[in-house]
C-alpha positions as a Python dict, from the first residue, in 0.01 Angstrom:
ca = {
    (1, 'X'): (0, 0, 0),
    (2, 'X'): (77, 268, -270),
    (3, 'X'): (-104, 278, -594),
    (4, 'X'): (67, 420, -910),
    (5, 'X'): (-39, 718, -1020),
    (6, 'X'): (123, 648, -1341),
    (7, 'X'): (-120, 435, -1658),
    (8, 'X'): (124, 417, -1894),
    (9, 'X'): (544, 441, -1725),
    (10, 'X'): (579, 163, -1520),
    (11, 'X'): (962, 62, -1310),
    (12, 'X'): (1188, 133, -1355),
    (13, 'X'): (1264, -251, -1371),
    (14, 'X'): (1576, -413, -1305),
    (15, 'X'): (1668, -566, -1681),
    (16, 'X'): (1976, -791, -1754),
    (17, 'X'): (1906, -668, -2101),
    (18, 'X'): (1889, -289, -2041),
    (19, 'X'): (2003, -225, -1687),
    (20, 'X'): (1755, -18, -1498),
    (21, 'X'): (1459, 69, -1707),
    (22, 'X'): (1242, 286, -1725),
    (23, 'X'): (915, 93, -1894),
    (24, 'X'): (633, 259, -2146),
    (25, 'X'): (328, 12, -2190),
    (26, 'X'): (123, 167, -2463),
    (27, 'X'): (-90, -173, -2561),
    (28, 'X'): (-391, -271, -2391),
    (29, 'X'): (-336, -640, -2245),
    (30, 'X'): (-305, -861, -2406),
    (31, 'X'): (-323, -724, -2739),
    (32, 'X'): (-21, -895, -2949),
    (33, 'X'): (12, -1066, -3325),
    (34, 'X'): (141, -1339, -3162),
    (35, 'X'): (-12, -1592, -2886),
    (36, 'X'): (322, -1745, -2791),
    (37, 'X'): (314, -2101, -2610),
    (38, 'X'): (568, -1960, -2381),
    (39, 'X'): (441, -1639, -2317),
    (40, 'X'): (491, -1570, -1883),
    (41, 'X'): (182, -1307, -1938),
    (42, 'X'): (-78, -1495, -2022),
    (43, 'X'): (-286, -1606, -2362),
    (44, 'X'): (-337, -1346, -2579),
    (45, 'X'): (-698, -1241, -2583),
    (46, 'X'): (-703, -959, -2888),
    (47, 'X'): (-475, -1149, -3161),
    (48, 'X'): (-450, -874, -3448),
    (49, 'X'): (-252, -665, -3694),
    (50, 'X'): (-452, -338, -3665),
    (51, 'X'): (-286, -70, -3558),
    (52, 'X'): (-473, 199, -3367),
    (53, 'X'): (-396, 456, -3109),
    (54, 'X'): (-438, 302, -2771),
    (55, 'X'): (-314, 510, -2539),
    (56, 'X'): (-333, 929, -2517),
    (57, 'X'): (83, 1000, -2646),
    (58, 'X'): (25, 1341, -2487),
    (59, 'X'): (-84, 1154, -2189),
    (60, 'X'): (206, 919, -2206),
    (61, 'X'): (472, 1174, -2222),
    (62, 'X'): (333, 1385, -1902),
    (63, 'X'): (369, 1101, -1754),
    (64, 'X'): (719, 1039, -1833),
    (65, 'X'): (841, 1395, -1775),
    (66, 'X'): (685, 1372, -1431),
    (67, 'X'): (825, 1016, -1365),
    (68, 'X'): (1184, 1125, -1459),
    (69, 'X'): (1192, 1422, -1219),
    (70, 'X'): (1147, 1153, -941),
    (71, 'X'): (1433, 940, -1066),
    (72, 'X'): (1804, 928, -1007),
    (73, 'X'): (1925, 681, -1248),
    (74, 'X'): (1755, 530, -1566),
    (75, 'X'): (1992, 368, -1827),
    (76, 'X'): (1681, 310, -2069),
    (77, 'X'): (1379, 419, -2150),
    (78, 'X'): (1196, 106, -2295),
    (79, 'X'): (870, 31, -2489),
    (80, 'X'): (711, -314, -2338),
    (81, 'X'): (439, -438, -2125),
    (82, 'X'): (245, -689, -2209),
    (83, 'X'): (133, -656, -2561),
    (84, 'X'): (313, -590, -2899),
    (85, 'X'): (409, -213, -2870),
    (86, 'X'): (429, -199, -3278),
    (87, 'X'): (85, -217, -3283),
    (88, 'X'): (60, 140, -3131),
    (89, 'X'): (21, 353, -3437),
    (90, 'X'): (175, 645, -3267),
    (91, 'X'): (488, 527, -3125),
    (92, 'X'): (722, 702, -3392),
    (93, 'X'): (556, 1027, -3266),
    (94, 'X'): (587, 932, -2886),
    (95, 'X'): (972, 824, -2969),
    (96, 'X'): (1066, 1163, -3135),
    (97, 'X'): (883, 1364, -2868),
    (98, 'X'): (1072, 1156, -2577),
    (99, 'X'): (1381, 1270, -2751),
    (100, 'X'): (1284, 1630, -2712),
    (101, 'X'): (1245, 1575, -2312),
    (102, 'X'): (1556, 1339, -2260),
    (103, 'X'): (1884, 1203, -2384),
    (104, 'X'): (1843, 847, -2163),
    (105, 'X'): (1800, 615, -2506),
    (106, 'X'): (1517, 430, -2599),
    (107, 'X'): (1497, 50, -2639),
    (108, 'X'): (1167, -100, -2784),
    (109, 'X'): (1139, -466, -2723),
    (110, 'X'): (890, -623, -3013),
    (111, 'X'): (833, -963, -3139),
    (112, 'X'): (953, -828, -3482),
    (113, 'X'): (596, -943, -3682),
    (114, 'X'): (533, -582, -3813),
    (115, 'X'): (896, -491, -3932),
    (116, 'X'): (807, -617, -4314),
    (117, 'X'): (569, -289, -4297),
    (118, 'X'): (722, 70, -4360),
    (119, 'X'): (504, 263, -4141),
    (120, 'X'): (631, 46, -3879),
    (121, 'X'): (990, 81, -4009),
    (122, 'X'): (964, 465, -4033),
    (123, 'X'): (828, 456, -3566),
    (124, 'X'): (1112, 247, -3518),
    (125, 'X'): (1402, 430, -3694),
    (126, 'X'): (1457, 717, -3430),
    (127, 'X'): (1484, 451, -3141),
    (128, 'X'): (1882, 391, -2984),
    (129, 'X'): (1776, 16, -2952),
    (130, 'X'): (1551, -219, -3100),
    (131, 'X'): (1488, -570, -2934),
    (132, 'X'): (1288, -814, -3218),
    (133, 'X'): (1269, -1186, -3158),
    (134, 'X'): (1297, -1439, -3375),
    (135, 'X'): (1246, -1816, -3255),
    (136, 'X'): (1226, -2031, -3582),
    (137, 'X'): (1217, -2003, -3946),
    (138, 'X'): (1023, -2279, -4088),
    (139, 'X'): (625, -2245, -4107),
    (140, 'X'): (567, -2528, -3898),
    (141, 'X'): (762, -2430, -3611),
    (142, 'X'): (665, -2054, -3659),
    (143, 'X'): (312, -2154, -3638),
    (144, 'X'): (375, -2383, -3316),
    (145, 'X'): (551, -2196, -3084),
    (146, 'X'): (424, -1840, -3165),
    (147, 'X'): (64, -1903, -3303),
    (148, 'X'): (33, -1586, -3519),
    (149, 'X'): (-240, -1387, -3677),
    (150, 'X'): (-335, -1621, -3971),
    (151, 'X'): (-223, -1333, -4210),
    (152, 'X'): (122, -1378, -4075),
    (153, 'X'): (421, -1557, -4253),
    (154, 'X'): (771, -1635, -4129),
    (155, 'X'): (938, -1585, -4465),
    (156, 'X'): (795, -1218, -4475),
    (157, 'X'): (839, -1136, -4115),
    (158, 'X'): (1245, -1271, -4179),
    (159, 'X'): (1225, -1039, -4500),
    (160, 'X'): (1130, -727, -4294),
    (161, 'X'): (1407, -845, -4035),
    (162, 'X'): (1658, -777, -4290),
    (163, 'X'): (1563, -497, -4474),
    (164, 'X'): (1515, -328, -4125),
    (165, 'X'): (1937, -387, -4045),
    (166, 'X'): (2018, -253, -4359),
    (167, 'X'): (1795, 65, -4305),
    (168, 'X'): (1879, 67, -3901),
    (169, 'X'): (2161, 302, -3725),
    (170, 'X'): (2148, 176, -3403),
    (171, 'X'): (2157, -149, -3215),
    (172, 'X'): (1974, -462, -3313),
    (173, 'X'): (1960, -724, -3017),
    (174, 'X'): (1782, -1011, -3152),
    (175, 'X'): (1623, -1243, -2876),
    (176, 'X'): (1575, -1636, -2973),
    (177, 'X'): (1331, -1796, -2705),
    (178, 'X'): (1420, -2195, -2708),
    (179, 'X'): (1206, -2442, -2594),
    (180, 'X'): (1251, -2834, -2529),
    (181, 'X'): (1172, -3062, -2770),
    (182, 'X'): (1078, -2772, -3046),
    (183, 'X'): (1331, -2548, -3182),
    (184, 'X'): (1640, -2662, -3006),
    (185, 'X'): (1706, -2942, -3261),
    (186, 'X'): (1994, -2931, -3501),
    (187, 'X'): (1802, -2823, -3811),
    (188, 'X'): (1636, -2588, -3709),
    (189, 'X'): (1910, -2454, -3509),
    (190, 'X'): (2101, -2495, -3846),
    (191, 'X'): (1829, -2289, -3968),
    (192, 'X'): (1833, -2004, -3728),
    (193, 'X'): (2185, -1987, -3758),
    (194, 'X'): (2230, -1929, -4110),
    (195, 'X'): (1911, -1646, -4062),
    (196, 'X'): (2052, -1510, -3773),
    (197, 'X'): (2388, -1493, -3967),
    (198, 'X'): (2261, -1264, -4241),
    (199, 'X'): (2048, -1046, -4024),
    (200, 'X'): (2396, -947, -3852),
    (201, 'X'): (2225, -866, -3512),
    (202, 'X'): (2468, -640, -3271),
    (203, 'X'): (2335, -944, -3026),
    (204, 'X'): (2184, -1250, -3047),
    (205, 'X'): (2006, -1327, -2704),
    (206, 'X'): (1905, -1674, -2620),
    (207, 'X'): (1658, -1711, -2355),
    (208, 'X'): (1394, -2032, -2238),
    (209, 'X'): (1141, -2055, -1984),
    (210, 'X'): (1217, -1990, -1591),
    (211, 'X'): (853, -1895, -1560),
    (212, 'X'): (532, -2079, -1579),
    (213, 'X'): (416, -2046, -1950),
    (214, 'X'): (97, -1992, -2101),
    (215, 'X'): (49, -2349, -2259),
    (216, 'X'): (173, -2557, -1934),
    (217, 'X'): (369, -2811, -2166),
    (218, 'X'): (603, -2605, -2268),
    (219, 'X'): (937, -2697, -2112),
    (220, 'X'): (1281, -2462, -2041),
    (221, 'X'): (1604, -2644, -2168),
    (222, 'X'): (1877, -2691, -1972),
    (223, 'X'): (2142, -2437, -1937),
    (224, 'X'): (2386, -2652, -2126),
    (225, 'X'): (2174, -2667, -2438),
    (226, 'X'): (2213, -2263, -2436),
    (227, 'X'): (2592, -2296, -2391),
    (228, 'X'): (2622, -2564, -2677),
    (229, 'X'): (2439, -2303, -2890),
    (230, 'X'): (2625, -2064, -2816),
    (231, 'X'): (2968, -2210, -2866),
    (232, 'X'): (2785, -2364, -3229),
    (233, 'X'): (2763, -2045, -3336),
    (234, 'X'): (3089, -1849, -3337),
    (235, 'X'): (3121, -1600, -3575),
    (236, 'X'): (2753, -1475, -3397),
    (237, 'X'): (2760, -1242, -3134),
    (238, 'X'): (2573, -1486, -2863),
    (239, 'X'): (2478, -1447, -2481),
    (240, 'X'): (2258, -1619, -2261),
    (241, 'X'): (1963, -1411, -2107),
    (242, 'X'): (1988, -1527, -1716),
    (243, 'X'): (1715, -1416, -1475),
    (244, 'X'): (1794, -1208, -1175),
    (245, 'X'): (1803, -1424, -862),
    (246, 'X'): (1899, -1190, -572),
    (247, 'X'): (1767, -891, -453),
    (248, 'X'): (2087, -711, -430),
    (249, 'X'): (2072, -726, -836),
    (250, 'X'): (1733, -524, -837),
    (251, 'X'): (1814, -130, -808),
    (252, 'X'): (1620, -21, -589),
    (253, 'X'): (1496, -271, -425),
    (254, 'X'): (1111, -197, -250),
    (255, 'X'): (1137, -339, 107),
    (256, 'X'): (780, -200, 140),
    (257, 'X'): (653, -329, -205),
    (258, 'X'): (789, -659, -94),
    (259, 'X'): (641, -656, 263),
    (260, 'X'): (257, -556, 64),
    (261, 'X'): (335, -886, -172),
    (262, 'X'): (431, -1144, 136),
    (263, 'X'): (156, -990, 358),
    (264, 'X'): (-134, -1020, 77),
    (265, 'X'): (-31, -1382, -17),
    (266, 'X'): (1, -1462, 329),
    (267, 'X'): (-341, -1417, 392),
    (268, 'X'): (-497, -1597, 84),
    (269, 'X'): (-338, -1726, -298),
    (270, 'X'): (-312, -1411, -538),
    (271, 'X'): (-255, -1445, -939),
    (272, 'X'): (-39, -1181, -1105),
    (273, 'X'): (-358, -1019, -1206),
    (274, 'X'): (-441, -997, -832),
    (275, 'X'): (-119, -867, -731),
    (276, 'X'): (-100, -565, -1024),
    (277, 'X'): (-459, -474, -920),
    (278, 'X'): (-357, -432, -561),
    (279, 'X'): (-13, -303, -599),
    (280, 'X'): (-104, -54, -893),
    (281, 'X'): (283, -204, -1020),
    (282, 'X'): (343, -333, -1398),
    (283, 'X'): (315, -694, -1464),
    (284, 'X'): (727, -711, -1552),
    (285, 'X'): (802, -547, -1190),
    (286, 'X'): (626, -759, -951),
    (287, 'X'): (745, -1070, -1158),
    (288, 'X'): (1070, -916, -1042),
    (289, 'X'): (1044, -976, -697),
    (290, 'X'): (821, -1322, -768),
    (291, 'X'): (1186, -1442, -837),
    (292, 'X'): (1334, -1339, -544),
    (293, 'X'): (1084, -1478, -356),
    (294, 'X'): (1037, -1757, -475),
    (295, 'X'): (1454, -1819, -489),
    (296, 'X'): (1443, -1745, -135),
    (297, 'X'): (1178, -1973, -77),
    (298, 'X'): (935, -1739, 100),
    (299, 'X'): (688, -1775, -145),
    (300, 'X'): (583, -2033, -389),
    (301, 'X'): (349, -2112, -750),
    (302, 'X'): (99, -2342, -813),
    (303, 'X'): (-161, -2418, -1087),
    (304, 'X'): (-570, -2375, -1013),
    (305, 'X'): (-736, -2462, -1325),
    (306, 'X'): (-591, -2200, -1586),
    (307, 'X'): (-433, -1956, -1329),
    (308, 'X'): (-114, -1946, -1119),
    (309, 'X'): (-136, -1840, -807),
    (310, 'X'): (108, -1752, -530),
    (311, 'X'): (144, -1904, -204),
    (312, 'X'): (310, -1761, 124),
    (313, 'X'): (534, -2026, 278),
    (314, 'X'): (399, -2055, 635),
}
């Protein structure tokens, strides 16, 4: 089984979002200001707002340099992982450097909490794409689906949201995560519309759970709740986030990194954490190929106390 040699570049992962991606995790898990209910990476176990140099940027763009010289094709090169990559204080210095080295454009996916603040404003300028979410608008729901830092308010977060698009030359592709039975009522929906409407995002991206959450009673809604949405809201650019199902859809697709997943499970249960330990791969890859799998019904989930493990279909 082959370890990465890489700490920081991770993929590139197959994205209906961004194509093929190239992926920069500069956040130690799982460092985020939020602790979303429906968050497929776990709780969050360093809930802050400081922002601190994490990761070594020099280290992160050798890295890069020597993971693009090994690469045909990358149609982004995207800040994620599996904390809140505004929290890296030197990400405007990393995203100026990377355009030095490359001309592939840079995405950075956030959860938009930190946008009010102008050093954060200032990193994120130079970036081709920026992917905030936004998934309601009053307090109460704010507070119940993404459990922020307590310093945290909706109303300033929204603020920041706005003054960002009218500061912003590139793309804004705002993400709205619904869940059942919490924000996919009609006023709040009202709500998010009329917010949503003012931010004037190049995209609004709906999305709900396909993967087991971290609070397990969070429910996905049905497809046709996203396509009611979306034909609600017509003078918004809308489009439904799907998963990818087939393997076909993955670039790239590791016959040997799937062959190290089957054979490991096969032989005992493995959590994600197991598999990323063993495989050396990013938490967003392997869950990748989890989907494959478990479409094609070689593999399956289920829940041991807190943990989801994987099981090899005999």
């Amino acid at each position: 089984m082959t370890i990465s040699r890489y700490k920081t570049i991770f993929g590139p992962v197959p994205s209906r979002r961004l194509g093929v991606s190239l992926g920069i995790d500069i956040i130690p898990f799982k460092t985020c200001t939020y602790n979303c209910v429906y968050c497929e990476c776990g709780a969050t176990t360093d809930l802050t707002l400081e922002r601190k140099p994490y990761v070594d940027a020099e280290t992160v763009l050798l890295e890069l340099e020597q993971s693009l010289s090994n690469l045909d094709h990358v149609d982004y090169i995207t800040f994620s992982g599996s904390g809140e990559p505004t929290l890296n204080m030197d990400l405007g210095r990393m995203i100026v450097d990377i355009k030095q080295l490359t001309k592939i454009p840079i995405a950075v996916l956030t959860n938009g909490s930190l946008m009010y603040r102008e050093d954060v404003v200032r990193d994120l300028l130079p970036a081709d794409v920026i992917l905030p979410s936004l998934d309601a608008v009053s307090t109460k729901l704010f507070s119940r689906i993404n459990r922020p830092h307590s310093k945290l308010k909706i109303s300033q977060i929204i603020g920041g949201l706005l003054n960002f698009r009218q500061r912003y030359p590139g793309k804004i592709w705002l993400e709205i995560f619904i869940v059942k039975g919490i924000n996919d009522g009609g006023d709040e929906l009202n709500n998010l519309y009329c917010v949503i409407k003012k931010i004037n995002p190049d995209r609004a991206q709906l999305n709900s759970l396909d993967r087991p959450p971290t609070d397990s009673s969070v429910k996905p809604v049905d497809m046709k709740v996203l396509e009611n949405i979306k034909n609600g809201w017509v003078d918004i650019p809308v489009e439904i986030i799907k998963r990818i199902r087939k393997r076909e859809e993955i670039a790239a697709f590791s016959k040997n990194l799937e062959n190290s997943i089957i054979d490991t499970i096969s032989r005992r249960p493995l959590n994600i954490e197991d598999l990323v330990q063993l495989t050396g791969k990013n938490k967003l890859e392997i869950f990748k190929y989890i989907d494959v799998l478990e479409r094609e019904k070689k593999i399956y989930s289920e829940i041991v106390g807190d943990k989801i493990y994987y099981v090899s279909v005999k």
